[in-house]
C-alpha positions as CSV (number, residue, x, y, z in Angstrom):
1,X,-6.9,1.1,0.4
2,X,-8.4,-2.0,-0.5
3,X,-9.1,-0.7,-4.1
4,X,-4.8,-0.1,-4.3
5,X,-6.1,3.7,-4.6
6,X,-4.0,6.5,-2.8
7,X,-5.5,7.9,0.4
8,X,-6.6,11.9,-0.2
9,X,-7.0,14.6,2.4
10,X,-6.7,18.5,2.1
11,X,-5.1,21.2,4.3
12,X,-6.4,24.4,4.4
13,X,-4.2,27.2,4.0
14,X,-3.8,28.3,7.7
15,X,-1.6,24.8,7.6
16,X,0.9,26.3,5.5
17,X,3.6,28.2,7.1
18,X,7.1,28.8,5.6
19,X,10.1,26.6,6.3
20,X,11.7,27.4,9.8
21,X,8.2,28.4,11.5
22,X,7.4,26.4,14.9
23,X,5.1,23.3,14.6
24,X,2.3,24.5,17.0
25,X,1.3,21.5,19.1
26,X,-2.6,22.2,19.9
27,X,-3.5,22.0,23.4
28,X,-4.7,18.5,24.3
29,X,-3.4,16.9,21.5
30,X,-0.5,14.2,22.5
31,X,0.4,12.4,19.4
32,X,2.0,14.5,16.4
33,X,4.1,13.2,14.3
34,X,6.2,14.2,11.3
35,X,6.6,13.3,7.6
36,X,9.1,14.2,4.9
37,X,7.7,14.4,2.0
38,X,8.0,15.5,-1.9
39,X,5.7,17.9,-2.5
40,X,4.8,18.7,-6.3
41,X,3.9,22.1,-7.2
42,X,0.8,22.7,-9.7
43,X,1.4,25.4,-12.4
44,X,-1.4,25.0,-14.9
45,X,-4.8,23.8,-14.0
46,X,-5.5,20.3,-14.8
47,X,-8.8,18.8,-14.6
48,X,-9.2,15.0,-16.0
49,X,-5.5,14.7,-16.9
50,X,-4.2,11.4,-18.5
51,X,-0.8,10.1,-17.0
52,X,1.0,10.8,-20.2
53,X,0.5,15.0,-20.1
54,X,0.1,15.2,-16.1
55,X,3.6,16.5,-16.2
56,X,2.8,19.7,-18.3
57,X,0.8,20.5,-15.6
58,X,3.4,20.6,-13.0
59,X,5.6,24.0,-12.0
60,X,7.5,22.4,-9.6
61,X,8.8,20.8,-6.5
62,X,9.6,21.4,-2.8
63,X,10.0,19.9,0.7
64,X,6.9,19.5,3.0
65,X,6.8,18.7,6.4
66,X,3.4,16.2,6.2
67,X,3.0,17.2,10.8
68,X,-0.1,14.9,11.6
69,X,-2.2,14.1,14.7
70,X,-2.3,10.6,14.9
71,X,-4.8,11.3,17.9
72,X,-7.3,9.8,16.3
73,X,-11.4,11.7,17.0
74,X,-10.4,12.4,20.7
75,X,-13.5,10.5,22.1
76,X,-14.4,6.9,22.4
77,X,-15.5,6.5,18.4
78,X,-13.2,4.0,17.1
79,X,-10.9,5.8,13.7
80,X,-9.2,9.1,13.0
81,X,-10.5,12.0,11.1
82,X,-8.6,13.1,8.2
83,X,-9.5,17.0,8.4
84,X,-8.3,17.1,12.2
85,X,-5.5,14.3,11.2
86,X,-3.8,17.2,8.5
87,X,-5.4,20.1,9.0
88,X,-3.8,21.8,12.1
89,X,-2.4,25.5,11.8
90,X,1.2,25.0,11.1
91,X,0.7,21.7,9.9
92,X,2.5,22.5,6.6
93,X,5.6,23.6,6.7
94,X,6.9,24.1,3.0
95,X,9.7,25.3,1.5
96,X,12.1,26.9,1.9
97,X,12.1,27.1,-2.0
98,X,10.5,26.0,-5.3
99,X,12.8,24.1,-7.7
100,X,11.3,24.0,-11.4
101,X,11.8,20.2,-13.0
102,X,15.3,21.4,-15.2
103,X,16.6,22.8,-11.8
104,X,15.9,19.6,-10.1
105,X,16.5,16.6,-12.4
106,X,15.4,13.7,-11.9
107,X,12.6,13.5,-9.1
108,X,12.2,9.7,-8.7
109,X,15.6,9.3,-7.2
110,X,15.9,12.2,-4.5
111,X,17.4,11.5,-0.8
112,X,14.9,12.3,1.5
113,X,16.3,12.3,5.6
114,X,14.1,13.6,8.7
115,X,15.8,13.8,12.3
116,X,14.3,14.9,15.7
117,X,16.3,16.5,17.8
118,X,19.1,15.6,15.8
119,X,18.2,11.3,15.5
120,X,18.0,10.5,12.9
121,X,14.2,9.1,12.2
122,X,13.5,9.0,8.3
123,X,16.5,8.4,5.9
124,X,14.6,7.4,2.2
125,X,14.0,8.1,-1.1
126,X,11.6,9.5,-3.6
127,X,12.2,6.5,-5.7
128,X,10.1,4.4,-3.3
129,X,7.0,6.0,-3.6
130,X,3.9,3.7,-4.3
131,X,2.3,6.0,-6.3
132,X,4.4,8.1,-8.8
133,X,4.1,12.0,-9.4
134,X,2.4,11.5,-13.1
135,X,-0.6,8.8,-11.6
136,X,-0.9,11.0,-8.6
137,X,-1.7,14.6,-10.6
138,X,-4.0,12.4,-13.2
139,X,-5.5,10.6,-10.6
140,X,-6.6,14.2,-8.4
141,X,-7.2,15.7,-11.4
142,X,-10.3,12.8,-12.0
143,X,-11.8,14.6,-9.1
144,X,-10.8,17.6,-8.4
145,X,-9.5,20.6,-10.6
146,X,-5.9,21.2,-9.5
147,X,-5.1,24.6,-10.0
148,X,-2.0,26.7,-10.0
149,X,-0.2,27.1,-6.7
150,X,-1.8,23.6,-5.4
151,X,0.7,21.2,-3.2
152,X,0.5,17.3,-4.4
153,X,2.4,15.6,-1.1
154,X,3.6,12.4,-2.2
155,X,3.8,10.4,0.5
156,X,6.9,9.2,3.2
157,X,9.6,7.0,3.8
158,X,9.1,4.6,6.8
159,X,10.2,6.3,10.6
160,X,7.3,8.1,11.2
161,X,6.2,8.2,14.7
162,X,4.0,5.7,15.2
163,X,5.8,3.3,13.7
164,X,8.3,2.7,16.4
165,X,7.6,0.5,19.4
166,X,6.5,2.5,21.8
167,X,5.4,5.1,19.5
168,X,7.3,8.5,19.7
169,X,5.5,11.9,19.0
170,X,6.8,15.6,19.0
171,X,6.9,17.5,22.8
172,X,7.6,20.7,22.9
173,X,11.0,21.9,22.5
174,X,11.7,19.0,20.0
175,X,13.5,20.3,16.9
176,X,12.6,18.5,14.0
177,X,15.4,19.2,10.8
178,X,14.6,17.4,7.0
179,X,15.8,17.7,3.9
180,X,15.4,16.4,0.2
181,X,18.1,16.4,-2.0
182,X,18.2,19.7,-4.6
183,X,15.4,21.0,-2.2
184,X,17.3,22.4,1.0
185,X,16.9,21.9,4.3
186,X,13.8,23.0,6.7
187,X,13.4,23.0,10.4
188,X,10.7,23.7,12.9
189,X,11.0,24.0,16.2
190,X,7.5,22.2,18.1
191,X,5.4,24.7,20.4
192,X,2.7,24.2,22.7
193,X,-0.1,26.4,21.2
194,X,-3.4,27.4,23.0
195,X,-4.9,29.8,20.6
């Protein structure tokens, strides 16, 4: 934002679903969208954490599927709500597995790719994040107590969908495939979903 502060929302846990569950597409919703992102696993709480031990703090990492509705409210109110933005079931795709920081190296240099229906839509890298993993669990933590089993996503590489011109969003049938580098490989299939 204008303050150069990270945007924050939450997911609730019916977002989370394991890696190679469908992306349910909510009736009357028309513009979802994908992210591949780094997310960073919390292993110790951590509540008003300075940059310099943030880290201790951290379990490990894994690949996130950051699905958003970029429908914005759905009336005429101009802006988008964050909670209906993020907070879709299914809308978290994680996994398929935790890697602890020795397993995985160096995270601020990881390949990050994202295709749809095997175009490819995201190719990046963790090293481009704005905001790096030790700001971003000091900087939650000044809020919020982050506590074991809590998901930090980090953010994406440019190709999301509303970024091209015209936009592009998931239909159903799509088959959206990512992958980070020492994370694996996820896929979700996109679903039209009533319930």
């Amino acid at each position: 934002d204008a303050r150069w502060n990270p945007f924050m929302f939450l997911k609730a846990v019916n977002a989370i679903v394991a890696a190679g569950e469908p992306a349910k597409i909510p009736v009357g919703r028309t513009q979802i969208e994908w992210e591949c992102e780094l997310g960073v696993v919390i292993g110790k709480p951590a509540s008003r954490v300075t940059e310099a031990n943030a880290m201790e703090h951290v379990f490990g990492y894994t690949l996130e599927n950051d699905v958003s509705d970029r429908g914005g409210r759905g009336d005429r109110r101009h802006g988008s709500d964050w909670l209906i933005g993020k907070g879709h079931d299914t809308f978290a795709p994680i996994g398929p597995f935790v890697a602890t920081p020795d397993e995985l190296g160096d995270f601020n240099s990881l390949g990050m790719w994202l295709k749809v229906n095997g175009e490819t839509k995201q190719n990046g890298s963790s090293g481009t994040m704005i905001f790096k993993v030790p700001f971003l669990v000091s900087y939650l933590s000044r809020f919020m107590s982050l506590m074991p089993g809590d998901i930090i996503s980090t953010g994406t590489p440019p190709g999301v969908g509303m970024g091209f011109k015209p936009s592009q969003y998931l239909k159903a049938g799509d088959i959206v495939e990512l992958g980070i580098d020492g994370l694996g490989k996820s896929r979700q299939v996109a679903v039209n979903y009533e319930g």
